[in-house]
C-alpha positions as CSV (number, residue, x, y, z in Angstrom):
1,X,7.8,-2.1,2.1
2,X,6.9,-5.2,0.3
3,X,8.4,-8.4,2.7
4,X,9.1,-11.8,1.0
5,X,11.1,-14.6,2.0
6,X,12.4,-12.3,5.3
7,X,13.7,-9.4,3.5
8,X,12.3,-6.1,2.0
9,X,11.8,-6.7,-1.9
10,X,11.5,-4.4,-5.0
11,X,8.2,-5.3,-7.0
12,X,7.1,-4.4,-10.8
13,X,4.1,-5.2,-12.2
14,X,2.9,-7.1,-9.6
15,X,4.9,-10.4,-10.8
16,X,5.9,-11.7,-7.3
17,X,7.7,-14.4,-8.8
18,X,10.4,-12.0,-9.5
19,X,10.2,-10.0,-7.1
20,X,14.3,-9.7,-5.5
21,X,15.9,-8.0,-2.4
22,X,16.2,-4.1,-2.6
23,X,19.7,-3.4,-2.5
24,X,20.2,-0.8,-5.1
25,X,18.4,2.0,-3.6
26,X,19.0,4.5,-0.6
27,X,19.3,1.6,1.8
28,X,22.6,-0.8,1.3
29,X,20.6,-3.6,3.3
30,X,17.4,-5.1,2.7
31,X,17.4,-7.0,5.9
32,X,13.8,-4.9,7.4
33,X,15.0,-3.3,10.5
34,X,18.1,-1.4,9.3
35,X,16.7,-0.8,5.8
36,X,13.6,1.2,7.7
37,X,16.3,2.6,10.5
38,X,18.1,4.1,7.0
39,X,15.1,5.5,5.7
40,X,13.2,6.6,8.8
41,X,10.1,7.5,7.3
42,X,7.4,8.8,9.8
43,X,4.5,6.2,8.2
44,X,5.2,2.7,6.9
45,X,3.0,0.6,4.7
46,X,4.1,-3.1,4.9
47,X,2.6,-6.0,2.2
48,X,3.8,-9.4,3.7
49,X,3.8,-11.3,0.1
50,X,4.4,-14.5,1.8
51,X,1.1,-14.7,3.8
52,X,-0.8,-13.2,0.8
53,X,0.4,-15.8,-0.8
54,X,-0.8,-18.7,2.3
55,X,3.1,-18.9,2.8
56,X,5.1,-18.0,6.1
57,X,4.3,-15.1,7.5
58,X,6.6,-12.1,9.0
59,X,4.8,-10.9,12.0
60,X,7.4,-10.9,14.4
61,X,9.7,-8.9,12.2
62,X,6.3,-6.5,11.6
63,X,5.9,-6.0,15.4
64,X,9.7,-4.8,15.5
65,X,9.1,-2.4,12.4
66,X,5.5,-1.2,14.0
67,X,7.1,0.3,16.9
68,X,9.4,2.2,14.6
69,X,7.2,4.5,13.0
70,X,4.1,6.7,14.0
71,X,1.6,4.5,12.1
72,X,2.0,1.2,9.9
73,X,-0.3,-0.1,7.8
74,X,-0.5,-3.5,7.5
75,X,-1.6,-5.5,4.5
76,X,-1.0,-9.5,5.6
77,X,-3.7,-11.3,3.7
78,X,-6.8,-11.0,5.6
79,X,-9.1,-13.6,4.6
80,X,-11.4,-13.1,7.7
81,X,-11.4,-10.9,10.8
82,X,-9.6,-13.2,12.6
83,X,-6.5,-12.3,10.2
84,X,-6.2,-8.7,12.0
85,X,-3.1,-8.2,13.8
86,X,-3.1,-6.0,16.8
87,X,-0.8,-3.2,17.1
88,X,-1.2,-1.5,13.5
89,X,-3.2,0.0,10.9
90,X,-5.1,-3.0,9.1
91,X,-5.0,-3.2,5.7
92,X,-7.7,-5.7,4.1
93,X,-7.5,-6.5,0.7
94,X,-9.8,-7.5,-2.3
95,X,-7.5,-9.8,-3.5
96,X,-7.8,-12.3,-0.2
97,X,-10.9,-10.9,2.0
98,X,-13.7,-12.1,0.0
99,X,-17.2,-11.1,-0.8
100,X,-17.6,-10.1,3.1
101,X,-16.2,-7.2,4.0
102,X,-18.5,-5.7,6.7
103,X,-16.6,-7.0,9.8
104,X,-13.6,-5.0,9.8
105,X,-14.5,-2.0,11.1
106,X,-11.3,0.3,11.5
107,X,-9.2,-1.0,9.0
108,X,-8.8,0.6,5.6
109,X,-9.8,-1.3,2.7
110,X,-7.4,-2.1,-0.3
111,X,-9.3,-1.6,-3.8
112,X,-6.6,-4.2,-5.9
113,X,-6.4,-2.9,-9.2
114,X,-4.8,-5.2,-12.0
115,X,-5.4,-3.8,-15.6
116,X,-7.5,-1.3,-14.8
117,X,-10.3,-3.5,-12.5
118,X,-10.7,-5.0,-8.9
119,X,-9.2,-8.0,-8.3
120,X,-10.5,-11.1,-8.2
121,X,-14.2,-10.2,-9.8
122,X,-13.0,-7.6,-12.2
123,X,-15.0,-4.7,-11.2
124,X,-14.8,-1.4,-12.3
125,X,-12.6,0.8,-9.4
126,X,-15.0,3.4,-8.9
127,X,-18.0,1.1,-8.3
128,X,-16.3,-0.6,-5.6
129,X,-15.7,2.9,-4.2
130,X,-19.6,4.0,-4.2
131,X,-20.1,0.2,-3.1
132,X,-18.0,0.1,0.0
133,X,-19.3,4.1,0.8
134,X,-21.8,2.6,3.9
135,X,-19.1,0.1,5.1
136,X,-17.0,1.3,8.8
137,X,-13.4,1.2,7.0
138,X,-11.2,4.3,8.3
139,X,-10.4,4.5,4.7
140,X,-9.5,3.2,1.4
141,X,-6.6,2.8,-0.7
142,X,-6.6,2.3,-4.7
143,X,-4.0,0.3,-5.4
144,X,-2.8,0.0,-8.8
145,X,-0.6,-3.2,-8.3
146,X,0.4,-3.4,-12.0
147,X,2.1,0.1,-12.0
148,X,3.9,-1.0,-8.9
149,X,7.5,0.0,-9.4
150,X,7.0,1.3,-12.9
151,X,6.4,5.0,-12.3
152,X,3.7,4.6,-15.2
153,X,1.4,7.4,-14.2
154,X,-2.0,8.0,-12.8
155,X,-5.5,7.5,-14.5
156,X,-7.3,10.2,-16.0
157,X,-10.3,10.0,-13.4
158,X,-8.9,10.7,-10.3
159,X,-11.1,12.9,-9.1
160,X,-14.3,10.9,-10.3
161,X,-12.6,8.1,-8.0
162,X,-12.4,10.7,-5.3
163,X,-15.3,12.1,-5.5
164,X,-17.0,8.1,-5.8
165,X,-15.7,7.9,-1.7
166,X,-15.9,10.5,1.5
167,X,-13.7,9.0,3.3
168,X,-10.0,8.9,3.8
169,X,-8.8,7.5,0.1
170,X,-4.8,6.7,-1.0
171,X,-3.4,5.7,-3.8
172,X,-0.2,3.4,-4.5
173,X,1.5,2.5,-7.6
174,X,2.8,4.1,-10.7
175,X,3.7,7.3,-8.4
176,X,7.1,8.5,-10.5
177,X,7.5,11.6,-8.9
178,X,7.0,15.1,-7.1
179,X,4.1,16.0,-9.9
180,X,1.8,13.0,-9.7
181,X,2.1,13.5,-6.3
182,X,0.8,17.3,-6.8
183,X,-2.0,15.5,-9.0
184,X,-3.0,13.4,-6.2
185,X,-2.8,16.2,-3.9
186,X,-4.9,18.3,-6.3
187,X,-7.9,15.7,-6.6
188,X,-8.3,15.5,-3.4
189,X,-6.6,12.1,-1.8
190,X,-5.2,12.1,1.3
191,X,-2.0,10.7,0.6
192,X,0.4,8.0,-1.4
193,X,2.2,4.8,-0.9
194,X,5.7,5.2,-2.6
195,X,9.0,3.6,-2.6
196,X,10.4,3.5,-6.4
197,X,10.3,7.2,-6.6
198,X,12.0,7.2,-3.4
199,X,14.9,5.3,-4.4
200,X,15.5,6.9,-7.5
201,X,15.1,10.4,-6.0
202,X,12.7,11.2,-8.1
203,X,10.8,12.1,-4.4
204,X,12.3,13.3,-1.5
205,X,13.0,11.4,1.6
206,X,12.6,14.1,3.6
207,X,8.8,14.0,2.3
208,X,8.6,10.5,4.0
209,X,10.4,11.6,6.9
210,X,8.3,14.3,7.8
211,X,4.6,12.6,6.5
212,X,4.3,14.6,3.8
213,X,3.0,11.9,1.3
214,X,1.9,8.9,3.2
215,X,-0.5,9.5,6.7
């Protein structure tokens, strides 16, 4: 669930500027709390664009969501430690934490892959994976936020990736359907963030509804 401007928004590419209310999929609202009472998926991953972006943020409406599911992740632009809200799964980015990422202990770490490297330094995916091995994160996710809502596909070296990091690992964008999830599943991650697929049928919601693809 990608929140900007108050309502849940359907990204591509990762062009935010363009980014519109989602009301051509399973849900005829994209007002937050009845678009996630229509889906009722059993884990949530939320981006708030705005405070990504330094804009408003959206944590009341985040608290509401939070106690609607058994585990939300939370990615709200975490520049420092102090950014971590209580009463979810923390989600810290490369995009906005900074060179510093040993003091957030618990949360999972958010590789940001644009063209094929780490946002901002441009860093190849996998050594940021071998790099951030020693560091306390409950996990990691790769996420690939120029195949976000494109369906585009997977890269060839998942299981290099995988194999780069012990711990809990994810991956989000460019998921089009049942097989890349099975190709995921078959390299070893621990799950996906999806919503395109979802919308298009192209993956069940009853795999969201019962954790199949996102824990």
């Amino acid at each position: 669930m990608d929140l900007k401007g108050g309502y849940v928004v359907h990204g591509a590419k990762g062009r935010r500027e363009t980014y519109a209310p989602l009301t051509w999929g399973l849900s005829p609202t994209a007002e937050p709390e009845a678009y996630l009472r229509e889906l009722a998926p059993k884990s949530l991953y939320i981006a708030d664009l705005d405070r990504i972006e330094g804009l408003r943020n959206h944590d009341k409406v985040v608290g509401r969501l939070a106690g609607m599911v058994t585990r939300c992740y939370l990615d709200r632009g975490c520049r420092t430690p102090a950014d971590l809200m209580d009463g979810v799964t923390n989600v810290v980015g490369t995009e906005t934490a900074g060179d510093d990422l040993s003091g957030y202990a618990g949360c999972f770490l958010s590789v940001d892959i644009k063209d094929g490297l780490v946002i901002p330094k441009g860093e190849r995916p996998i050594e940021v994976l071998k790099r951030v091995e020693s560091l306390p994160f409950a996990g990691c996710i790769l996420l690939n936020i120029g195949g976000v809502g494109t369906g585009c596909g997977l890269p060839d070296d998942l299981e290099d990736l995988r194999a780069a990091y012990s711990g809990r690992l994810l991956w989000g964008g460019g998921v089009a359907g049942v097989r890349h999830l099975d190709m995921l599943e078959g390299a070893g991650f621990d799950g996906a963030i999806v919503a395109t697929g979802v919308h298009k049928g192209t993956i069940p919601l009853e795999w969201l509804q019962e954790g199949r693809t996102c824990s």
